[in-house]
C-alpha positions, -999 to 999 in steps of 0.1 A, spaced: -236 609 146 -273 613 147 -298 588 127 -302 618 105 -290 652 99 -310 669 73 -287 701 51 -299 722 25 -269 714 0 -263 699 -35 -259 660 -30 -228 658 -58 -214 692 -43 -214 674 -6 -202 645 -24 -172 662 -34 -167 681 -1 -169 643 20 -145 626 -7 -118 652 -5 -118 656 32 -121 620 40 -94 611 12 -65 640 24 -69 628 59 -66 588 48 -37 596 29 -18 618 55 -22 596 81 3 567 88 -11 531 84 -23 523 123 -34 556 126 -67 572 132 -96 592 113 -128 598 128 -161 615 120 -183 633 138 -216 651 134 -235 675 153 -272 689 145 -277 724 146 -297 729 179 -263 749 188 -250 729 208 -213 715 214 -201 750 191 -226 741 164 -240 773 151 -278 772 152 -293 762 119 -261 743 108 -250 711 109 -213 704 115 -195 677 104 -162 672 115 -134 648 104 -104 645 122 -71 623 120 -37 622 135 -16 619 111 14 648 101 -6 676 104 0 713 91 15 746 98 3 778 95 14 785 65 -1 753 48 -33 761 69 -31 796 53 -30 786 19 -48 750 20 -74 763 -1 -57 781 -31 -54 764 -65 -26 744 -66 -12 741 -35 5 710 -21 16 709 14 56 702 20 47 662 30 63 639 11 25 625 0 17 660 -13 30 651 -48 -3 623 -50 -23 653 -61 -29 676 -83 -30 705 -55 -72 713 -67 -94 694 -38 -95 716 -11 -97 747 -35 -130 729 -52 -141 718 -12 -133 758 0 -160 768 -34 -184 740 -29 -185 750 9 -193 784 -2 -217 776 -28 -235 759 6 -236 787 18 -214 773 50 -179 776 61 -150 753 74 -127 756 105 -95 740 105 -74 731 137 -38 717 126 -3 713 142 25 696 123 33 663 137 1 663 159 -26 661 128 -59 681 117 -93 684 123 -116 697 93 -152 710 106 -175 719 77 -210 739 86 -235 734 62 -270 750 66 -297 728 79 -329 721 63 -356 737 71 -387 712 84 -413 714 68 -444 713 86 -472 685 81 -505 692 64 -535 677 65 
């Protein structure tokens, strides 16, 4: 992660969208397991999309199939893991909106029994330039 990545987002609606992420892939992966974070500035490189930052969280706990990858984001859903009943099947539907309302989008990379990787791109600040 850099010192400092800079977006052009809501600090309560990034809140939201770090807490939710963060918290599925905690509770989906097996104690002894992994999670890791990783953020990349939006010069474009390593499949960042200039003018975007891209976080991406990633674990290796029981993963997803399609079909939970296809509907991850509706109201209500709840995978078919036996953790899925801790929720109330709303956090990725409010992370899918507050993404949009950032004007970014998410990728997600899954395989059941293998685990997930969440990338969010958020729009990078614009510098501002220094006046004198």
């Amino acid at each position: 992660m850099e010192d400092r990545a800079m977006v052009h987002a809501d600090p309560g609606i990034t809140t939201l969208i770090w807490s939710n992420i963060l918290g599925n892939a905690l509770k989906y992966t097996e104690p002894g397991g992994h999670v890791s974070v990783r953020q990349r500035s939006a010069q474009g490189a390593g499949g960042t999309q200039p003018g975007m930052v891209s976080v991406e969280i990633s674990d290796d706990g029981c993963g997803m199939t399609a079909d939970g990858i296809a509907h991850m984001f509706d109201k209500f859903y709840r995978g078919d893991t036996p953790r899925a009943s801790q929720g109330n099947g709303l956090g990725m539907a409010m992370v899918g909106r507050a993404v949009d309302l950032s004007r970014g989008f998410i990728d997600v990379d899954s395989a059941k029994g293998k685990g997930t990787t969440i990338t969010v791109h958020i729009p990078a600040a614009k510098r501002r330039a220094n006046v004198h």
